[in-house]
C-alpha positions in Angstrom: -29.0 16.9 15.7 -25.3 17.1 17.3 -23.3 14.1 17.3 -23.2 12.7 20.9 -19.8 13.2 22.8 -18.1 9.6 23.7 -15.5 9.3 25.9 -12.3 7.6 23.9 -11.1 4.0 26.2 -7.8 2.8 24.9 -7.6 -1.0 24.6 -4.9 -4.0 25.4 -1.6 -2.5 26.0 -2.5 1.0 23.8 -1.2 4.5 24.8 -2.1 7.6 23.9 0.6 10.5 24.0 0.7 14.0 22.9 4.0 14.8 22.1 5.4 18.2 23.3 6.0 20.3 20.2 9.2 22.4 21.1 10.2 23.5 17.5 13.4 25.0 18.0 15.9 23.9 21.2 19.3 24.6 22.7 22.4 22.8 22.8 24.8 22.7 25.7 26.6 25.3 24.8 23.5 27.7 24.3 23.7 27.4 20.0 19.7 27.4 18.8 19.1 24.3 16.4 16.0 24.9 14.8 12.9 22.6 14.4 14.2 21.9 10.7 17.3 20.3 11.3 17.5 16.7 10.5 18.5 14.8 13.9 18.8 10.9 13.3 16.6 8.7 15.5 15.6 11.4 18.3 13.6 10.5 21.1 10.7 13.1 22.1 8.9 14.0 25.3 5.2 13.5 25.6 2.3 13.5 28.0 0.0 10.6 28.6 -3.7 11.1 27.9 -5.3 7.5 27.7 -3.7 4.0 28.6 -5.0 0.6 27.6 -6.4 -2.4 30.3 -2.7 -3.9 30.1 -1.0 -1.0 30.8 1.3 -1.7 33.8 4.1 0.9 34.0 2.6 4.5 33.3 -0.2 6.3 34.1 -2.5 9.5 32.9 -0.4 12.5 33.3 3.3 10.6 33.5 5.7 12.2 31.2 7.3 9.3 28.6 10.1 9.5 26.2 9.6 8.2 22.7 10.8 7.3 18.8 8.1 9.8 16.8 8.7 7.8 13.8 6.5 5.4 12.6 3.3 6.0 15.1 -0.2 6.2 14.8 -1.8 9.8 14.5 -5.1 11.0 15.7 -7.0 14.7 16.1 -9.0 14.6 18.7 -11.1 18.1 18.8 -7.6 19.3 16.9 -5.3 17.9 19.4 -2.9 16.0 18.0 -2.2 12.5 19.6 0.1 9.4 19.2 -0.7 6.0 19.7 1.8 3.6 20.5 2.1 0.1 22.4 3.4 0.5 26.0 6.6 -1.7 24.8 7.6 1.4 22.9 8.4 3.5 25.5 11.7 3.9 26.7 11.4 6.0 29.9 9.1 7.4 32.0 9.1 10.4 34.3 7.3 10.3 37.4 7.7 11.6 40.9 6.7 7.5 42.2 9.5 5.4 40.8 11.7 3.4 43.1 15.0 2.8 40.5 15.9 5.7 39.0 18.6 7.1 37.3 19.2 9.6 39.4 18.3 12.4 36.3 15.7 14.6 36.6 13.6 17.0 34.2 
C-alpha cells in the first residue's frame, strides 16, 4: 500500500523558500570566488514555494533575499527547502511593487 500524496499548507506567517544554490560567483571585477569561501553574514536568493494564512507581502513564485543561517530545513521529494517567518525577509523581487529601489535582477 503506497503512502497517500498530501499537499503541504504552510501556517500563520510561515514561508517556504528554496534557496538558489549558485556554488561559485563573480566579483565585480570578473575574479571567481568559490562556493568555499567564508563570507560573513551573506544574504541569498530564493524562490517562494508555500506561504502561510498571514502572509501579506510575497507571493508563490516572488523571488526573496535572505540570512541562510539559522533556518529550518526540509526535503520534500529531495528538494531542499527553508522555512522561515515572513519577518525575515529583507527584500523581495517582483515585477508588481509600487516603491522600489530602482535595482533590478
Amino acid at each position: 500500500m503506497q503512502d497517500p500524496k498530501l499537499e503541504i499548507q504552510m501556517l500563520h506567517d510561515r514561508v517556504m523558500v528554496r534557496p538558489e544554490t549558485s556554488g561559485e560567483r563573480r566579483s565585480g571585477a570578473g575574479i571567481v570566488i568559490p562556493a568555499t569561501a567564508e563570507v560573513a553574514k551573506r544574504l541569498v536568493w530564493g524562490e517562494v514555494f508555500g506561504v502561510g494564512a498571514n502572509v501579506r507581502t510575497v507571493k508563490v513564485g516572488d523571488r526573496v533575499l535572505f540570512a541562510r543561517d539559522d533556518q529550518y530545513e526540509v526535503d520534500v521529494q529531495g528538494t531542499t527547502y527553508l522555512v522561515l517567518r515572513e519577518r525575515e525577509l529583507h527584500a523581495v523581487a517582483t515585477e508588481r511593487t509600487e516603491h522600489g529601489t530602482g535595482l533590478y535582477l
